[in-house]
C-alpha positions as CSV (number, residue, x, y, z in Angstrom):
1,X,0.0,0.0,0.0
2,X,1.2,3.2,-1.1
3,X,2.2,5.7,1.6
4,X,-0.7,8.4,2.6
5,X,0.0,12.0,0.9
6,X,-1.5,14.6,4.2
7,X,-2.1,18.1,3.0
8,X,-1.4,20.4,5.9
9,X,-2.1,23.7,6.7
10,X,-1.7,26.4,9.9
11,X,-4.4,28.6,10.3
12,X,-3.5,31.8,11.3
13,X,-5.6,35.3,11.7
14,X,-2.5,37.0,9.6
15,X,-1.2,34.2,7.4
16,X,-2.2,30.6,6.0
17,X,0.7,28.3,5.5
18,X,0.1,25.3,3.4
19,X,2.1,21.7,2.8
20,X,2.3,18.6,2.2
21,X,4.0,16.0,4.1
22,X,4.6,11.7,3.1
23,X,6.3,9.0,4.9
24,X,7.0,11.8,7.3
25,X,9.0,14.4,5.0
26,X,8.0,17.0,3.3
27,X,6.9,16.7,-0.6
28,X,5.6,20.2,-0.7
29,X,7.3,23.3,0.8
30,X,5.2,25.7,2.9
31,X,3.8,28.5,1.2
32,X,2.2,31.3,3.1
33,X,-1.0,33.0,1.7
34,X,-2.7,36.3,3.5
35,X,-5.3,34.9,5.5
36,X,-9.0,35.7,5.2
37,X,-10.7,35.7,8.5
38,X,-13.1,38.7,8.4
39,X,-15.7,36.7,6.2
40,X,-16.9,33.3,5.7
41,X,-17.3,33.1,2.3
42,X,-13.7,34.4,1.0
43,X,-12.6,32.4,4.2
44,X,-13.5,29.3,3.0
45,X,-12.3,30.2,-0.7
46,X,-9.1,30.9,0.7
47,X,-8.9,27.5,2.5
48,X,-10.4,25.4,-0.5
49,X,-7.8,27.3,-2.6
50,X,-4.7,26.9,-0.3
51,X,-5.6,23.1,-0.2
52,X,-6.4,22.9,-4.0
53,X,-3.1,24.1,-5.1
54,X,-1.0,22.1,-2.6
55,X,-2.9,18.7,-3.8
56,X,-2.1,20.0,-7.4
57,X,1.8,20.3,-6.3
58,X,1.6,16.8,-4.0
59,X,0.2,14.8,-7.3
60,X,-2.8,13.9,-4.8
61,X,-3.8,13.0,-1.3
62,X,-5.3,10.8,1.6
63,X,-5.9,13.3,4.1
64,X,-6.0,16.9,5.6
65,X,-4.7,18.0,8.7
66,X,-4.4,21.4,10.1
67,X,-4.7,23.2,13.4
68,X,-6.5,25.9,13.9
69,X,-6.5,29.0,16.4
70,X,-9.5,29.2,19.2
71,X,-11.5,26.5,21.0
72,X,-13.9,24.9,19.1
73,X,-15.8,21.2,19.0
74,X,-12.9,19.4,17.2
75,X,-14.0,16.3,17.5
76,X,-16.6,17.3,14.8
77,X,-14.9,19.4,12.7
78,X,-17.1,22.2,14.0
79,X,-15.3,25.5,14.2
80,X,-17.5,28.6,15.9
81,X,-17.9,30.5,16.9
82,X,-14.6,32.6,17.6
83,X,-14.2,35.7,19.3
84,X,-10.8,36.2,17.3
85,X,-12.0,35.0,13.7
86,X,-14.5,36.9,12.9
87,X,-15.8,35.0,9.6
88,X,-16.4,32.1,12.5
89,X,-19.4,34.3,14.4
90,X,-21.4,30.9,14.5
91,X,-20.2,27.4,14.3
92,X,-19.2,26.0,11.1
93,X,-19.0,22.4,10.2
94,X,-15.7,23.3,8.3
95,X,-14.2,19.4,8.6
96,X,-17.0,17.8,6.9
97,X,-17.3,20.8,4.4
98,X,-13.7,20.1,3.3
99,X,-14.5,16.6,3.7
100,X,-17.1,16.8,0.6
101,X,-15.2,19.0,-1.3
102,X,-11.4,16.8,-1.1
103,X,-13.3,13.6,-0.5
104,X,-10.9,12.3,2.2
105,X,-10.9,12.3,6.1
106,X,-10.4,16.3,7.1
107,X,-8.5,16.3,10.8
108,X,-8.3,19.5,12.9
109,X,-7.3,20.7,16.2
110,X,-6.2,23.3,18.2
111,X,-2.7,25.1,17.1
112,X,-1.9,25.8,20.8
113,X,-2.8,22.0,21.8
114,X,-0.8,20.5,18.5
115,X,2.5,22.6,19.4
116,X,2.8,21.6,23.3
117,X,2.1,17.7,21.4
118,X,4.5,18.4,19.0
119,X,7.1,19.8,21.6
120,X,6.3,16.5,23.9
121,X,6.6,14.2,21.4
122,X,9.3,15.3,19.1
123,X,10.8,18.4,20.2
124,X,11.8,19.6,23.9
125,X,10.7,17.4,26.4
126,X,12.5,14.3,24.6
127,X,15.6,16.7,24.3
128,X,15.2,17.6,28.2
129,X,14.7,13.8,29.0
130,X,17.6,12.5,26.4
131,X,20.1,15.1,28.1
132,X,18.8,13.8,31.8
133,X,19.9,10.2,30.5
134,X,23.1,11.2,28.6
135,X,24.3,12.6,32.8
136,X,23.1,9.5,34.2
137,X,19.9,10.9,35.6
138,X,17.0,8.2,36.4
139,X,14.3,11.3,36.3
140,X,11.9,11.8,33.4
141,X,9.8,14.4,32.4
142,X,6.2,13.5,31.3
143,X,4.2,16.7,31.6
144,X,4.4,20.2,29.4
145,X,2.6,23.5,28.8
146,X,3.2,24.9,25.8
147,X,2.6,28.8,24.8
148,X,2.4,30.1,21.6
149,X,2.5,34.2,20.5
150,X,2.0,35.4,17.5
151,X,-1.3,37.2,16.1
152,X,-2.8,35.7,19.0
153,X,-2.0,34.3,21.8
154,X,-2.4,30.3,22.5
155,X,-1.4,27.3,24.6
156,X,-1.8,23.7,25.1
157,X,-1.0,21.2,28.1
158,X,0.3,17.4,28.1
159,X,-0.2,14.9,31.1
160,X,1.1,11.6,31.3
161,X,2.0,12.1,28.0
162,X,-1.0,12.4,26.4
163,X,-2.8,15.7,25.1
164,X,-5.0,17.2,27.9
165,X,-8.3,18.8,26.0
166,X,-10.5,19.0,29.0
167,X,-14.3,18.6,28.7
168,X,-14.9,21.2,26.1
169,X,-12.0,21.0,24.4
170,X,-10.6,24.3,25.9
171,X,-7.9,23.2,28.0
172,X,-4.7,25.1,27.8
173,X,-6.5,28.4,26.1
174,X,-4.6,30.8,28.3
175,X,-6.0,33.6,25.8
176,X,-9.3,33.3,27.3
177,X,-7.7,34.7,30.9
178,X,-9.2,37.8,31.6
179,X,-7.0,41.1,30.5
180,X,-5.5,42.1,34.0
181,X,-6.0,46.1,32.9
182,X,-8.9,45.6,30.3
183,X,-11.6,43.5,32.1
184,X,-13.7,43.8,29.0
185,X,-11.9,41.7,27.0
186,X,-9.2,38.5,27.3
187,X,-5.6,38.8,28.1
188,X,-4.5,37.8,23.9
189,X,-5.6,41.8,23.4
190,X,-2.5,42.8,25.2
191,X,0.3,40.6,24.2
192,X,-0.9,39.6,20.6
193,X,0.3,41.3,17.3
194,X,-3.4,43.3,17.5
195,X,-2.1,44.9,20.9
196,X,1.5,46.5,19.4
197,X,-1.0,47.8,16.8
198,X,-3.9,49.0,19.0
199,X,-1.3,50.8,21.2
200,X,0.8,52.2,18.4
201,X,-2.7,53.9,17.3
202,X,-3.6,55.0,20.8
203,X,-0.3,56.7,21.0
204,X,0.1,58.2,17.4
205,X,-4.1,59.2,17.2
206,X,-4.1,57.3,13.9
207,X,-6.9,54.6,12.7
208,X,-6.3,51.2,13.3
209,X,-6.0,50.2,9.7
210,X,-3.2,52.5,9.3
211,X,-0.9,51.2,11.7
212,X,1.9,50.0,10.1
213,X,2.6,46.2,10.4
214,X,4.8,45.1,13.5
215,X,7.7,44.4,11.3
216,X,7.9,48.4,10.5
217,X,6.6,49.2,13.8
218,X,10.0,47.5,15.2
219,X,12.1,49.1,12.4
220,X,10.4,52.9,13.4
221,X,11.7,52.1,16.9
222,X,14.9,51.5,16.1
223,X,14.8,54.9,14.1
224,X,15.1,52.8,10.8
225,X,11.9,54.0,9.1
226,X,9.8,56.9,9.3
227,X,7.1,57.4,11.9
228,X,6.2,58.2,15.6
229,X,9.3,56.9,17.5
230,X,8.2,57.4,21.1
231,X,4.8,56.0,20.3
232,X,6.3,52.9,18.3
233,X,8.7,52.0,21.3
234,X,5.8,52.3,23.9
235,X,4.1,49.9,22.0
236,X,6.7,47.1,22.5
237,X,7.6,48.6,26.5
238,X,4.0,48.2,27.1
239,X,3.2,44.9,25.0
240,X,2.2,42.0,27.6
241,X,1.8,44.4,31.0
């Protein structure tokens, strides 16, 4: 039997990177598309079209798998609705939707929840645990929280080794804490990508949408581009307090 083709994607509220992975390497390399996340419609036209042209580029697949920012019922496919993607107001069955249109199994999860896995399975804790045997150590490590910053702000949690996804499938969604100076919103609004923006605006008196992206925001507080200095430089002093 010929090995599965996975198309694979990581949903972001900035950016959509696609690939394709067989026999665990990569046949496709990554390429990042600008995400659509204020509307369903282009949303799922950006998805279906991300997918489309990585299946083209694979010569075919087996399977989907992507993770996703936010809570939602995974287990399902249902995605909804999402505080932080706004083209997710209500729940949307986006699995089996994909399903229908690639006909083959669709698998999603949590991007918070699939690092910390990631991490515990392939990445840190085995490096922790393989440098606690290479000095003779009898201790093990079997337990991680994993955070994740970005756009947004995300987390997951492993116990015993296996993924901990609690009864609603919120577990480890440290961006849901309350904000400790904005009670009217979570604590992602001050340590996300949107909260070096929002603050940048406060400070400069500009809209929103003409804040510069956090890339140029970083390069006007370094005095390497043109803009408000001060304003740019208290947006990174006051990012996460």
């Amino acid at each position: 039997m010929a090995h599965p083709t996975v198309l694979t994607l990581d949903a972001g509220g900035t950016t959509s990177t696609f690939s394709a992975w067989r026999e665990g390497r990569e046949v496709v390399p990554p390429f990042t598309l600008p995400a659509q996340v204020q509307d369903l419609e282009p949303c799922l036209a950006h998805y279906v079209a991300g997918f489309e042209r990585a299946r083209a580029e694979a010569g075919g697949c087996e399977a989907l798998s992507f993770a996703f920012p936010g809570p939602a019922d995974y287990r399902h496919g249902v995605i909804g609705a999402l505080a932080n993607m706004p083209a997710f107001r209500e729940p949307v069955p986006l699995g089996p939707l994909l399903e229908a249109h690639f006909d083959c199994p669709v698998f999603i999860h949590n991007d918070g929840d699939l690092f910390a896995l990631g991490e515990a399975l392939g990445g840190f804790l085995p490096e922790v645990n393989g440098a606690l045997a290479a000095a003779g150590s009898i201790r093990r490590f079997r337990n991680l929280v994993g955070l994740t910053l970005g756009t947004g702000f995300g987390g997951g949690l492993v116990v015993n080794g296996e993924l901990l996804r609690g009864d609603n499938g919120a577990a480890g969604e440290v961006w849901l804490l309350r904000h400790r100076d904005r009670p009217d919103t979570f604590v992602e609004e001050g340590v996300s990508l949107r909260a070096l923006r929002r603050t940048y605006a406060e400070g400069t008196g500009i809209a929103l949408a003409e804040v510069p992206e956090p890339r140029c925001l970083a390069d006007i507080a370094r005095g390497q581009a043109a803009g408000d200095r001060e304003a740019a430089r208290a947006a990174f002093t006051q990012l996460g307090r």
